[in-house]
Every structure is written in structure tokens, then in C-alpha cells.
VOBA-1610 file (N, C-alpha, C; in pm, whole numbers, padded with zeros to 5 digits, always signed):
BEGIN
Unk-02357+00344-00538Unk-02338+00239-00638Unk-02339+00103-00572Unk-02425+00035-00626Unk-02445-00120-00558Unk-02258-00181-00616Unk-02277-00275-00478Unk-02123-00315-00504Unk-02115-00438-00634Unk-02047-00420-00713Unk-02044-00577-00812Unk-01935-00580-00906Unk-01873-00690-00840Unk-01707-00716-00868Unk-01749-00827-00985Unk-01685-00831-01134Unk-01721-00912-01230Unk-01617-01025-01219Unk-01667-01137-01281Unk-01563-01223-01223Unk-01416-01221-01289Unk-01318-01290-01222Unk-01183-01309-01242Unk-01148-01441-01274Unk-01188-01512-01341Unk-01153-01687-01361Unk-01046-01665-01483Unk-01037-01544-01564Unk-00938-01556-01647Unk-00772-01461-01632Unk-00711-01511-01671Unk-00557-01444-01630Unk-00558-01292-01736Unk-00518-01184-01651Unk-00550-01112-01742Unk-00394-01047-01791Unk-00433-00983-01933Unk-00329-00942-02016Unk-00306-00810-02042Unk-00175-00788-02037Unk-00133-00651-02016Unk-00078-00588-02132Unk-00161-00511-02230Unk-00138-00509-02354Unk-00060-00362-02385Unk-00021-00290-02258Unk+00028-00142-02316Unk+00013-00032-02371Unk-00075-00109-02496Unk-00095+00062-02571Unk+00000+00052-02640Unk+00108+00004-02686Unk+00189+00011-02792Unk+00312+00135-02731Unk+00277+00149-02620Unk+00383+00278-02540Unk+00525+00283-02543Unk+00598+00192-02603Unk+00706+00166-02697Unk+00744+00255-02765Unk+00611+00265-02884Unk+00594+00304-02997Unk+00587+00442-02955Unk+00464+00477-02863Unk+00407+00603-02844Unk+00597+00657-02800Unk+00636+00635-02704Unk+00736+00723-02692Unk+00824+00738-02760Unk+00875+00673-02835Unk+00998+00687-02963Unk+00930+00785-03069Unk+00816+00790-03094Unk+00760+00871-03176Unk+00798+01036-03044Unk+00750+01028-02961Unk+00730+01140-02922Unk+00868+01183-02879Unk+00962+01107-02865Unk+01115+01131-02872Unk+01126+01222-02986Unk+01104+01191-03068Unk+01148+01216-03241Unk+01066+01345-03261Unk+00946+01334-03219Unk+00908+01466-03228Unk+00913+01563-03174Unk+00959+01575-03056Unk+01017+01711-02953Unk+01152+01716-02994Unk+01253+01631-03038Unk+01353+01672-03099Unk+01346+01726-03217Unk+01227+01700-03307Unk+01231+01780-03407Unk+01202+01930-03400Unk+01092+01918-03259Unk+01102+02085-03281Unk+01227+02118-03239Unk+01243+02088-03100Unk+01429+02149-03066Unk+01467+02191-03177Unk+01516+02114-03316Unk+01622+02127-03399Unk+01577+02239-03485Unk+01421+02257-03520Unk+01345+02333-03613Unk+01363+02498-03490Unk+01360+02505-03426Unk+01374+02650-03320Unk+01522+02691-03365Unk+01637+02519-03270Unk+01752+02598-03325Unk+01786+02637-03479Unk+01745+02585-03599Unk+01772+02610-03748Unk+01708+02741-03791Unk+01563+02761-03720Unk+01544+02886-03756Unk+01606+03013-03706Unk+01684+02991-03571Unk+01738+03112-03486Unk+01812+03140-03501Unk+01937+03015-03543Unk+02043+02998-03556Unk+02139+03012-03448Unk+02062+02909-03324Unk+02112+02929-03193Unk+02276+02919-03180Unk+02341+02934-03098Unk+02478+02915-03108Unk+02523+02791-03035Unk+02603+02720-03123Unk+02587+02565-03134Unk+02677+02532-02961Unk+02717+02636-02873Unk+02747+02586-02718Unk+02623+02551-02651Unk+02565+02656-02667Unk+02427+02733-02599Unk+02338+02565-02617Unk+02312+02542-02772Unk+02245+02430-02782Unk+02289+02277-02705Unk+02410+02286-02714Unk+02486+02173-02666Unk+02447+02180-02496Unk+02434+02312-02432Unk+02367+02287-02341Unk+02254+02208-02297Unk+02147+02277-02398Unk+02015+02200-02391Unk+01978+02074-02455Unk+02090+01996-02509Unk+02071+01876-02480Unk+02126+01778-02410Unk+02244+01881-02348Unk+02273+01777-02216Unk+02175+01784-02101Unk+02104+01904-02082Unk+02023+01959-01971Unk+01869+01792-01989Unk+01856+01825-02120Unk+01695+01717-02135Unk+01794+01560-02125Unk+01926+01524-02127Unk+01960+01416-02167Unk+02000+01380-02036Unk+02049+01444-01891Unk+02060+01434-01784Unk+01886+01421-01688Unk+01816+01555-01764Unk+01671+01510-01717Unk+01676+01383-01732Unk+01624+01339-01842Unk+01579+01215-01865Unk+01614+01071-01777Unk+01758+01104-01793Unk+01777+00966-01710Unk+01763+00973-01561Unk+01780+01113-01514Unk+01753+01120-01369Unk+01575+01054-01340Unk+01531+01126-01398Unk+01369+01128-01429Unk+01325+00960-01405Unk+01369+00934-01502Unk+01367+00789-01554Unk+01386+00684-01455Unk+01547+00676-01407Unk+01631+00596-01369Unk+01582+00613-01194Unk+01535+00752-01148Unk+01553+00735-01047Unk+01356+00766-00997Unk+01310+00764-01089Unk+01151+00804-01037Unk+01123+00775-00916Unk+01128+00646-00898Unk+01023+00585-00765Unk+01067+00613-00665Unk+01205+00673-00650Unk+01290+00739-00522Unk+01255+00890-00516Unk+01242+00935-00638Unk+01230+01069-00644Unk+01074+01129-00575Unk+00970+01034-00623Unk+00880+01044-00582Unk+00798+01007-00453Unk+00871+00929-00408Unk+00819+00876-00245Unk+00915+00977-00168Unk+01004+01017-00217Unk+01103+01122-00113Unk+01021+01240-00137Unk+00962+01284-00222Unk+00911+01424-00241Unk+00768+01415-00174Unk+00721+01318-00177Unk+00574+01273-00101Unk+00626+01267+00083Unk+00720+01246+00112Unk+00777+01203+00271Unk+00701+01069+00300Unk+00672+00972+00161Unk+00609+00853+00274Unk+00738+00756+00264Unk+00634+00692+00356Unk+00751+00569+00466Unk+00712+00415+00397Unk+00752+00332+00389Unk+00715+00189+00371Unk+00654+00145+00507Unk+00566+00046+00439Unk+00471-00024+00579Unk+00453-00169+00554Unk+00474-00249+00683Unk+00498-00413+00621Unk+00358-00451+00613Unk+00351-00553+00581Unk+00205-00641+00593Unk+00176-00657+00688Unk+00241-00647+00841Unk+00145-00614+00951Unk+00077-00535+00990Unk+00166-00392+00952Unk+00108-00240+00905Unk-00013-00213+00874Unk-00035-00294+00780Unk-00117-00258+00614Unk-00201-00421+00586Unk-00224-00477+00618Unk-00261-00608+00593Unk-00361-00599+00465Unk-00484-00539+00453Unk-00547-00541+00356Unk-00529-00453+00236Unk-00425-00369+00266Unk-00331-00296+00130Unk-00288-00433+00055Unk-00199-00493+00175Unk-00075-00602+00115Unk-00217-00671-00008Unk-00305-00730+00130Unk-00372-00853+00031Unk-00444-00771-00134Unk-00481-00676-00109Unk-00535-00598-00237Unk-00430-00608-00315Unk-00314-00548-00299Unk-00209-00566-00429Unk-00150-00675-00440Unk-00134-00769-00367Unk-00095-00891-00427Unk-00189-00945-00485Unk-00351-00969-00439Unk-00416-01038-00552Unk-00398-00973-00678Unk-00414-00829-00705Unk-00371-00779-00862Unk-00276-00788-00911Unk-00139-00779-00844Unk-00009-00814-00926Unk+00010-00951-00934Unk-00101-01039-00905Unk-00052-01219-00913Unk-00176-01208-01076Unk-00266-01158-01035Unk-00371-01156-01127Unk-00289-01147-01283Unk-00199-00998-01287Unk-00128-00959-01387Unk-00005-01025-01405Unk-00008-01134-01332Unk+00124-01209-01380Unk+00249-01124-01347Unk+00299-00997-01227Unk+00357-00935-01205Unk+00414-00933-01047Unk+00543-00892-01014Unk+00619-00901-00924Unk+00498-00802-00845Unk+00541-00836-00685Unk+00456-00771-00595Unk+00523-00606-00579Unk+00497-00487-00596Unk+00554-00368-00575Unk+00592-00383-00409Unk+00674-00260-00441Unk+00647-00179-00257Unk+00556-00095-00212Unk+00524-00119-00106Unk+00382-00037-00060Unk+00421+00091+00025Unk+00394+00206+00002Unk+00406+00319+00115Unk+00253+00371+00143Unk+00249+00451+00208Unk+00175+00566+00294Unk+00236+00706+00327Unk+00164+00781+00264Unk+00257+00939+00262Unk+00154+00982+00362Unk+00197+01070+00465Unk+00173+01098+00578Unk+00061+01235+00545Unk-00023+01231+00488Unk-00065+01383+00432Unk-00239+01313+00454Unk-00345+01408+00485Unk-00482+01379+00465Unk-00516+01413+00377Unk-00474+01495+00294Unk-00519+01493+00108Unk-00545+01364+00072Unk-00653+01328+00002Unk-00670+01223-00012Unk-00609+01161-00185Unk-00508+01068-00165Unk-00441+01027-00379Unk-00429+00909-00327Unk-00366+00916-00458Unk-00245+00757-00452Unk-00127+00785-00595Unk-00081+00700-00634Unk+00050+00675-00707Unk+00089+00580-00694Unk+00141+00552-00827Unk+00234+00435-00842Unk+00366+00470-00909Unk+00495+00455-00893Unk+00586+00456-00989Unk+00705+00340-01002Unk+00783+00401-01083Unk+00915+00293-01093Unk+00908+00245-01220Unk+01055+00249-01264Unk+01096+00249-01404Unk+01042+00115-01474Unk+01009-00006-01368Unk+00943-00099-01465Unk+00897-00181-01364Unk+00855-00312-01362Unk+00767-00400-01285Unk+00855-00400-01162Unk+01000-00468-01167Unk+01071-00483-01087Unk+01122-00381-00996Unk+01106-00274-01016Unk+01173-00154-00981Unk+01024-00094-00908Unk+00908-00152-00866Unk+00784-00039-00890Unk+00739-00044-00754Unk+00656+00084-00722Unk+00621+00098-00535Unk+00476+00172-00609Unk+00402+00159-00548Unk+00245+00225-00494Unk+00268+00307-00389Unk+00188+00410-00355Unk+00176+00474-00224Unk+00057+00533-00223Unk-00021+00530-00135Unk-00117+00599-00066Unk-00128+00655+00025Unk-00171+00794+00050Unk-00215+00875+00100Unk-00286+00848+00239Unk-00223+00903+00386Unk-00358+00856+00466Unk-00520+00889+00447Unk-00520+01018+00369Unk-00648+01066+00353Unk-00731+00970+00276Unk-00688+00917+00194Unk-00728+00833+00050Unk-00795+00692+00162Unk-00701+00698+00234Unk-00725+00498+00306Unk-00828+00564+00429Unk-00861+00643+00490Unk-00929+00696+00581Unk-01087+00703+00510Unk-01058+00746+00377Unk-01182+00784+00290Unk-01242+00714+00189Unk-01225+00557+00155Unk-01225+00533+00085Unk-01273+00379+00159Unk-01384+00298+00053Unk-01364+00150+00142Unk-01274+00067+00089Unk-01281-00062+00089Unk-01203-00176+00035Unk-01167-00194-00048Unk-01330-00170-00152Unk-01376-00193-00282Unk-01303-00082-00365Unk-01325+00035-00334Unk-01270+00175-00376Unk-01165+00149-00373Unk-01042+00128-00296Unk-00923+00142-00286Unk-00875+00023-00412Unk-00934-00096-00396Unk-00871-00155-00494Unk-00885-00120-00668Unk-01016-00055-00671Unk-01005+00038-00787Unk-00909+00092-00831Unk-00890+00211-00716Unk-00795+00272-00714Unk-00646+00218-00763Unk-00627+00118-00635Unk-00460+00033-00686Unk-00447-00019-00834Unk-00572-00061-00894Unk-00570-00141-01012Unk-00562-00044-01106Unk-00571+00152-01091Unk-00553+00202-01189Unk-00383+00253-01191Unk-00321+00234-01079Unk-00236+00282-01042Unk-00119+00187-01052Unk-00143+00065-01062Unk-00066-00061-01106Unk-00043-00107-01251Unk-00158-00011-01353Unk-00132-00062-01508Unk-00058+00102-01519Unk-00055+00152-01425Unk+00082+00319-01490Unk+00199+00207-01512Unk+00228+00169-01410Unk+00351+00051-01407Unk+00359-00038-01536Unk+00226-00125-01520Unk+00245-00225-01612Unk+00249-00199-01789Unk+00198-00023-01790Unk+00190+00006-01895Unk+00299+00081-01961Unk+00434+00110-01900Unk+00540+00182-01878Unk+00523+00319-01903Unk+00431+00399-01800Unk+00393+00486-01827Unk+00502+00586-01776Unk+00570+00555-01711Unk+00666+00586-01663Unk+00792+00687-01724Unk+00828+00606-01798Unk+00923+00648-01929Unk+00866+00728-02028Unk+00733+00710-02075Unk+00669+00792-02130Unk+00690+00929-02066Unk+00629+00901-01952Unk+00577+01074-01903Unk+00780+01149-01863Unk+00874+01045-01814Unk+01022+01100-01792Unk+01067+01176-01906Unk+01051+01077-02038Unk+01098+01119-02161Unk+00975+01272-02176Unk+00850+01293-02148Unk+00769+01448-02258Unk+00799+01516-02103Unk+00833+01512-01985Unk+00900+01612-01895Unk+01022+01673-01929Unk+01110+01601-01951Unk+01295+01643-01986Unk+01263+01725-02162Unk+01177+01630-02250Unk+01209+01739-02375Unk+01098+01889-02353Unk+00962+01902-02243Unk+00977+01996-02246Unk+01054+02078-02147Unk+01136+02053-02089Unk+01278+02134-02033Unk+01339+02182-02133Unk+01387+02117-02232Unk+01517+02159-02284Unk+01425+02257-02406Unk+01251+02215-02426Unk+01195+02302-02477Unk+01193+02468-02449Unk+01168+02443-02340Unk+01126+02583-02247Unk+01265+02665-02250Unk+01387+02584-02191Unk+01552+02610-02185Unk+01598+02705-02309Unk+01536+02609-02397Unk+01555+02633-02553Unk+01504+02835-02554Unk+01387+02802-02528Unk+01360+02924-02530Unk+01393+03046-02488Unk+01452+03001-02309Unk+01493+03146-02266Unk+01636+03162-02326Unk+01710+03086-02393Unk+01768+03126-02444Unk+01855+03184-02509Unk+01697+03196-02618Unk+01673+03278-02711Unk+01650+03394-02687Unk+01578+03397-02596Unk+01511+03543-02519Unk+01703+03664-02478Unk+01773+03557-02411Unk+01864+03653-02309Unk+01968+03643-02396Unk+02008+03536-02494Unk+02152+03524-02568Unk+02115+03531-02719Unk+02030+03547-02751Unk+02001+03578-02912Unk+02020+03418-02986Unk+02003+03475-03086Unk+02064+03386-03203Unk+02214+03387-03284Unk+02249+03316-03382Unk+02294+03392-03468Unk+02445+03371-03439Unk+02505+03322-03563Unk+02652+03345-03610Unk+02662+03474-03693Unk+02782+03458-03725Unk+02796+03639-03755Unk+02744+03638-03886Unk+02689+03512-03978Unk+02648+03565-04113Unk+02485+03612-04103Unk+02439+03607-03965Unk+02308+03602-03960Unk+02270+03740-03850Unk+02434+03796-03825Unk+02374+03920-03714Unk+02300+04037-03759Unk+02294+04003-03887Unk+02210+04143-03976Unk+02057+04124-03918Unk+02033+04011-03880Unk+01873+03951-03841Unk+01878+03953-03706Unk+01946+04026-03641Unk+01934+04042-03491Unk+01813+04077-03445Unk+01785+04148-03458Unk+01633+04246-03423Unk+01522+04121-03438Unk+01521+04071-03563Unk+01435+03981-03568Unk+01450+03844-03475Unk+01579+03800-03463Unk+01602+03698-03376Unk+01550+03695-03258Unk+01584+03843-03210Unk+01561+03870-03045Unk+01434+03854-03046Unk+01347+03913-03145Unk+01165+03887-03114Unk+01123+03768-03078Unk+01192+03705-03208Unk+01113+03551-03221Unk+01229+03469-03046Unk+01260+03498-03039Unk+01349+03442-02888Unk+01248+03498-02742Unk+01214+03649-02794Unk+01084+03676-02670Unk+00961+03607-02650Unk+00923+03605-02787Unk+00790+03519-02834Unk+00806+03334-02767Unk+00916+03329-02838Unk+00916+03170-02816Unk+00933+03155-02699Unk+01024+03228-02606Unk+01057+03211-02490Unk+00926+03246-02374Unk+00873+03329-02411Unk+00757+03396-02302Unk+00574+03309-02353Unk+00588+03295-02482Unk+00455+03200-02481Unk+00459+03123-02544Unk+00500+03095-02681Unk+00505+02994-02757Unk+00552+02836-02749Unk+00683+02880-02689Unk+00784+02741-02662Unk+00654+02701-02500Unk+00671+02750-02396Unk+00651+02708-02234Unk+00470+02624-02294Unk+00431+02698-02325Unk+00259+02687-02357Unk+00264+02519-02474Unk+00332+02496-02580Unk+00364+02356-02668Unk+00434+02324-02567Unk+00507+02335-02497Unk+00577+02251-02428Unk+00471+02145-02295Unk+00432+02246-02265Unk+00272+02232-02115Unk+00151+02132-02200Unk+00093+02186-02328Unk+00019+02123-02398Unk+00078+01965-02453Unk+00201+01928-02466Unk+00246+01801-02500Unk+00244+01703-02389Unk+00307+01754-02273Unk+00262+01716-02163Unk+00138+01659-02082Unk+00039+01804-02125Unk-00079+01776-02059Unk-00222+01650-02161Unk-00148+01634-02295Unk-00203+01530-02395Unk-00167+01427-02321Unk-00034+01392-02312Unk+00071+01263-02254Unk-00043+01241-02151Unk-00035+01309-02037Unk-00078+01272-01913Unk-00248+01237-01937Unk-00313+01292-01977Unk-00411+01243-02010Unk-00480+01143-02097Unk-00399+01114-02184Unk-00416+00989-02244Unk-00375+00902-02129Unk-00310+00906-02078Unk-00212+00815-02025Unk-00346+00770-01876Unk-00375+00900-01842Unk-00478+00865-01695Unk-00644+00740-01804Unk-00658+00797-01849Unk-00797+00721-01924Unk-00750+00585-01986Unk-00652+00561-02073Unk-00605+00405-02022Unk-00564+00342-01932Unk-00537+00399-01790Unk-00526+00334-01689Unk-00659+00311-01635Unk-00709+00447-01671Unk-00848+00384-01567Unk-00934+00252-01691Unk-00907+00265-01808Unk-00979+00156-01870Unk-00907+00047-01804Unk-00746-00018-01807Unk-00703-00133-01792Unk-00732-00174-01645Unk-00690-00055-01559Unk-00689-00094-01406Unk-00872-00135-01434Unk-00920-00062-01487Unk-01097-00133-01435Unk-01112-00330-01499Unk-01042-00323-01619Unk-01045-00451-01645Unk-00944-00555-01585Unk-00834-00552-01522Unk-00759-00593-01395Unk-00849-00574-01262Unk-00932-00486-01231Unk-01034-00548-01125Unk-01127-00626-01129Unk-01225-00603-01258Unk-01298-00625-01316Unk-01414-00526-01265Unk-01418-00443-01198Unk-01503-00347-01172Unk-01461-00175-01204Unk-01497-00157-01273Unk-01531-00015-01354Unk-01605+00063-01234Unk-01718+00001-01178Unk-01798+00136-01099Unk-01714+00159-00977Unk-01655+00074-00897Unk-01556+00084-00803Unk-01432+00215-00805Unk-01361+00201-00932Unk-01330+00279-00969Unk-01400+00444-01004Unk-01506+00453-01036Unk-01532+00582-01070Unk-01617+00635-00965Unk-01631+00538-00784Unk-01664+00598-00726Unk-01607+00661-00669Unk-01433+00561-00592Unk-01299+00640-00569Unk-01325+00792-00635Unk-01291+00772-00773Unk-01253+00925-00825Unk-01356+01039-00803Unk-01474+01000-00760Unk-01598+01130-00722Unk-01546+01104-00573Unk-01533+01058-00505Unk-01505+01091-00334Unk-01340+01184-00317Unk-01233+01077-00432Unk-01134+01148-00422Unk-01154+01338-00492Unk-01191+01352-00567Unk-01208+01478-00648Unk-01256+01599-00521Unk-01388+01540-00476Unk-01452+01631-00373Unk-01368+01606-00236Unk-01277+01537-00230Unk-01186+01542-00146Unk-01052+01641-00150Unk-01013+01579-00274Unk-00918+01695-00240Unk-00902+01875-00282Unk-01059+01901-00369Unk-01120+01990-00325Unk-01090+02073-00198Unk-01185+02003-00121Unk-01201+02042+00028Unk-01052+02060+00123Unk-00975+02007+00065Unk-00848+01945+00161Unk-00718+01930+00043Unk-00696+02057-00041Unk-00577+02019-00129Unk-00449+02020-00065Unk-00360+01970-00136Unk-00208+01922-00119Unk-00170+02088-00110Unk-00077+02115-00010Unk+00031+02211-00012Unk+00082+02237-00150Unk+00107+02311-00205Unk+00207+02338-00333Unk+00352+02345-00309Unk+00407+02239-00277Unk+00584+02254-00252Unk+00615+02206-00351Unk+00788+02223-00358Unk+00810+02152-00426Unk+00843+01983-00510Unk+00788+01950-00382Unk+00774+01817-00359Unk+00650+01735-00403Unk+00534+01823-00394Unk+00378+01741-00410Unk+00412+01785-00561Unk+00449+01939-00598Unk+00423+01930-00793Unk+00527+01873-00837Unk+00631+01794-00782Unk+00715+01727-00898Unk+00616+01569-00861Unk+00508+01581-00781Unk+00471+01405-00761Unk+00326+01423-00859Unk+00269+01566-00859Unk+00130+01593-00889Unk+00063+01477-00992Unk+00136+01519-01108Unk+00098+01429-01265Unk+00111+01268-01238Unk+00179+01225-01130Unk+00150+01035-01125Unk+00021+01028-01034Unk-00029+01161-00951Unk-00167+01069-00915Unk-00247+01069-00991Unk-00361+01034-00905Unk-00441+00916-00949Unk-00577+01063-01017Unk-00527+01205-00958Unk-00651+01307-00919Unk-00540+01425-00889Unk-00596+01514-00986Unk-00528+01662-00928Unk-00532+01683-00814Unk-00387+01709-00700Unk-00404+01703-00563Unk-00427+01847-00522Unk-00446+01922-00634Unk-00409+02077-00573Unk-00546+02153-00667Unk-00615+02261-00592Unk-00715+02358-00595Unk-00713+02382-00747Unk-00817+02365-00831Unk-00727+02432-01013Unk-00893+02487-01026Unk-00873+02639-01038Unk-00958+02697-01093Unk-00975+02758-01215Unk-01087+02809-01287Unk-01087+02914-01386Unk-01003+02852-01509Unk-00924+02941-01605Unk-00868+02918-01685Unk-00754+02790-01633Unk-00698+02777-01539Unk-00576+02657-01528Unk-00653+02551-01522Unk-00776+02503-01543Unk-00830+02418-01534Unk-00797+02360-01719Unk-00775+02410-01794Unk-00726+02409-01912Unk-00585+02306-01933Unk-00532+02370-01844Unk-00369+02292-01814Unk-00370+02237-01737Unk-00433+02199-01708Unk-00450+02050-01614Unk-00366+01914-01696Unk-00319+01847-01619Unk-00254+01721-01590Unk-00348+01579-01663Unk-00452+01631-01571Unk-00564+01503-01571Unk-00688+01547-01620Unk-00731+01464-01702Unk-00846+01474-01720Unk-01022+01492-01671Unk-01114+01607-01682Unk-01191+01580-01621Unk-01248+01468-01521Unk-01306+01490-01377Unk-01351+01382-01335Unk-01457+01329-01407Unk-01572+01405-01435Unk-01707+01369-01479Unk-01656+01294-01619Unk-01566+01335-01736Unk-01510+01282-01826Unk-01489+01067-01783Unk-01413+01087-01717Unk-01343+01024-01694Unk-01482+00877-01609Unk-01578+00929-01507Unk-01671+00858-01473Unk-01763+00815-01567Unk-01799+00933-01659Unk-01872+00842-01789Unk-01816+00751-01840Unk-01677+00774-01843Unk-01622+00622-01910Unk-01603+00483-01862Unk-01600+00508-01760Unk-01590+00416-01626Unk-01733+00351-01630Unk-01813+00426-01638Unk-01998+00376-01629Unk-02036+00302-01766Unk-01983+00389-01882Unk-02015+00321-01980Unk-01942+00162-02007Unk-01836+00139-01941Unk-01758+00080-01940Unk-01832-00071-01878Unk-01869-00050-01761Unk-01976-00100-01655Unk-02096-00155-01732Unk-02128-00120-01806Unk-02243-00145-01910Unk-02207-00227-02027Unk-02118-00155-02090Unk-02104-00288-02160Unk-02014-00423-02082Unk-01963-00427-02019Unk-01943-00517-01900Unk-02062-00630-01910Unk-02127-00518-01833Unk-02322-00610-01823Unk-02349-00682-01947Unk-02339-00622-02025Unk-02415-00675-02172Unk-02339-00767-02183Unk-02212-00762-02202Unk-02131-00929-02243Unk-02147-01014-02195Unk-02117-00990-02055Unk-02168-01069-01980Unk-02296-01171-01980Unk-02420-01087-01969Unk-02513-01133-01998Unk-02540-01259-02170Unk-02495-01195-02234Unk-02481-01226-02382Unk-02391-01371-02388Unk-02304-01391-02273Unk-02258-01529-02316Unk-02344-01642-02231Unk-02286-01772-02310Unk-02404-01891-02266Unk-02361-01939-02107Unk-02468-01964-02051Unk-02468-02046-01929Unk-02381-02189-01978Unk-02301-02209-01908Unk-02240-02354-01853Unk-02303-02471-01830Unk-02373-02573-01849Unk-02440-02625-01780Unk-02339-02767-01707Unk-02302-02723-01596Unk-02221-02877-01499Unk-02253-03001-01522
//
């Protein structure tokens, strides 16, 4: 891809997505199922009281403590601007661009090649990259990269994805249960038999599978407006969707360990860090690469056309 950065003479605006909105809705609606499981089971109102302290402790841990949670589970280190000099200058021109505090910068010690961004809001927010990613990637690429990984932040994607992790916990929670403690006050033990089914069912596919699928919507909406905003905070779209074909066949070749540390970080990169074949390619996190580069290209194009389409200046 020929290199071509569109220009930046205007301050750009960080419009969200309405992700406010999106999550209070999606609050409301994983609590509704919660409440619709327990009303039909007639869970026993301790048992329940569990599972909403369990999603109400998620949450704020999730939440409150992300950007710690996630650079500790990654093992990277912070690196100053002597370190890192053309990291530093890449993210400060984009977070001055976005009218936003400068993050913290790490490097996770791994040749898998990602990146990530987290932290509960502008002020609170760190980037990290991967040595593999900065080894593999040029200038141009990387800042792609940062610029998709800087509107997770600016877009509070954050809270979004804390809040549809913790309700499907207390989803899944919900379920087993059902499975091992039944349902049912004593006006309802005549329906035992039936309780226990619908507690196997919900617990073994129904609840885990809506729970994975709410998730895996979240996260994917969530990756394709970053890569739209981060491309319009660079102003280059193809930059971006070359990263993601080098990163993809990268970490292919060279996936992340499966601890427990890379899958609680998996869903903030930038690129599935781990091998997904066959059917789990279904439950995936992120969205197709090839998906995801058409949009990026088409993106690039109409770019061109506007571009082209407005009037010359004349000095």
C-alpha cells in the first residue's frame, strides 16, 4: 500500500457512539434476563442475592481497576520517552490531536505481535504494545494501530465491555445454579423435576452460549468503530488495515500462550492473540480481519473522493 497520510489541519471530534446510552440499555437488559431466569425458576432469593453481588463486585473491580488489571496480566513494564521516543511522539501527536491527556505507555515483553489500550477514562488511560507488534510493524502502521486503540479510551469502551463481562458472570452463575441447587420455594416443589431440567439446560447451553453471544456483539461492534474513528484521528484508513493483515498473519504464526493472564487481556486487543480455528471462530471476540480491511479500504476511498470533491484554495 502506497503510503498517504490525509491531512490534519482540523481538530478532531470525539463523538462516542452514544456509549452512554449503549450501556445503560445493555445494563437493563442483562438484568432483565437475570430477573426473567430467576421468576421463571423461582430461584431461592439467597442463592440470587448471591449473583448479584458476584456481577456487582465484578463490575466495579472490572471497571475501577482495568488498566492495572490488564498491564499486570500482560507483565508489561512502562518505558520513558527515552525508551520509546517515537512511541512517545506518535501518541502525543494523537492525544493533542483529540484534545486528550497524554496516556501511559508500556511494552509487554511477549513477540506475539498486539497492542491495547485501557483505563476507566481519559485520565486514568495506558496503551501497551507488544515487542512483536513494534519489531513488525513500521511507523506508519503503528500509528494506525495507536489511533485505533486510543478511541477504545476516548470512546469509553471500557465500561461498556466491564459492565457485558460481570452481567455475563452472574449470567452463567445464574445458571449453574440452577443446575446444582434447583429452584423453588415450597409452593413450587411439585415442579421440581421440571426446574432441575430447565437449570441443566440453562446452565450447560443456553445461559453460557447468550451470555458469550452478548459479549461477542459488544466486542465487535465496539472493534469496527474504533477502527472507523482511530482511522479518522489518523486520517489514514490504509495504514491501519495494513497493521491488521501483518498483525493477523502474525499472530497466526506466533500466538499468545493461553494463561490466565493473556485471556482476561484477549478482547482489548487490537487482533485475536490466540490460534481460533473451525467452529470457535464463531465466538470470536473480534471481528473478521478481511471484514474489517474492506472497511478500512472502503473507507480510504471515500476519503479520496471528498477530498478530491472540495474546492482548491486559491492564496
Amino acid at each position: 500500500m502506497a503510503a498517504r497520510v490525509l491531512p490534519m489541519n482540523e481538530k478532531f471530534k470525539v463523538h462516542g457512539h452514544f456509549n452512554g446510552l449503549k450501556t445503560t440499555l445493555l445494563f437493563a437488559l442483562m438484568w432483565a434476563v437475570i430477573m426473567l431466569i430467576w421468576w421463571l425458576t423461582g430461584a431461592r432469593s439467597g442463592t440470587f442475592g448471591i449473583y448479584i453481588a458476584i456481577g456487582l463486585i465484578t463490575t466495579f473491580l472490572s471497571y475501577w481497576f482495568s488498566d492495572r488489571i490488564a498491564i499486570a496480566s500482560m507483565r508489561a513494564q512502562p518505558v520513558s520517552e527515552q525508551q520509546a521516543p517515537e512511541l512517545y511522539q506518535i501518541v502525543r501527536e494523537l492525544s493533542s490531536r483529540a484534545g486528550k491527556p497524554m496516556p501511559k505507555i508500556y511494552i509487554a515483553p511477549t513477540n506475539s505481535p498486539n497492542a491495547f489500550a485501557t483505563g476507566r477514562n481519559e485520565r486514568h488511560a495506558a496503551v501497551c504494545c507488544t515487542q512483536g507488534i513494534l519489531n513488525m510493524l513500521d511507523a506508519r502502521e503503528i500509528r494506525g494501530v495507536l489511533g485505533h486503540e486510543l478511541m477504545h479510551v476516548y470512546n469509553h469502551d471500557i465500561l461498556t465491555s466491564a459492565v457485558a463481562s460481570a452481567m455475563a458472570t452472574v449470567i452463567t452463575y445464574l445458571g449453574y445454579g440452577l443446575m446444582y441447587f434447583g429452584g423453588g420455594n415450597d409452593s413450587r416443589n411439585r415442579d421440581s423435576g421440571i426446574l432441575s431440567l430447565i437449570g441443566v439446560l440453562a446452565s450447560s447451553i443456553l445461559v453460557p452460549i447468550g451470555a458469550s453471544l452478548i459479549q461477542m456483539a459488544i466486542s465487535r461492534t465496539r472493534e469496527y468503530d474504533a477502527d472507523e474513528d482511530g482511522s479518522r484521528l489518523t486520517g489514514d484508513p490504509e495504514a491501519l488495515a495494513s497493521a491488521l493483515a501483518k498483525i493477523t498473519s502474525g499472530a497466526e504464526a506466533n500466538p499468545m500462550p493461553q494463561t490466565a493472564g493473556t485471556q482476561s487481556a484477549a478482547a482489548l486487543m487490537i487482533a485475536n492473540p490466540f490460534s481460533v480455528q473451525g467452529f470457535s471462530k464463531l465466538f470470536s471476540t473480534h471481528p473478521p480481519t478481511s471484514d474489517r480491511i474492506a472497511r478500512l479500504m472502503q473507507m480510504s476511498q471515500e476519503m479520496r473522493l471528498s477530498q478530491s470533491q472540495q474546492p482548491t484554495q486559491i492564496h
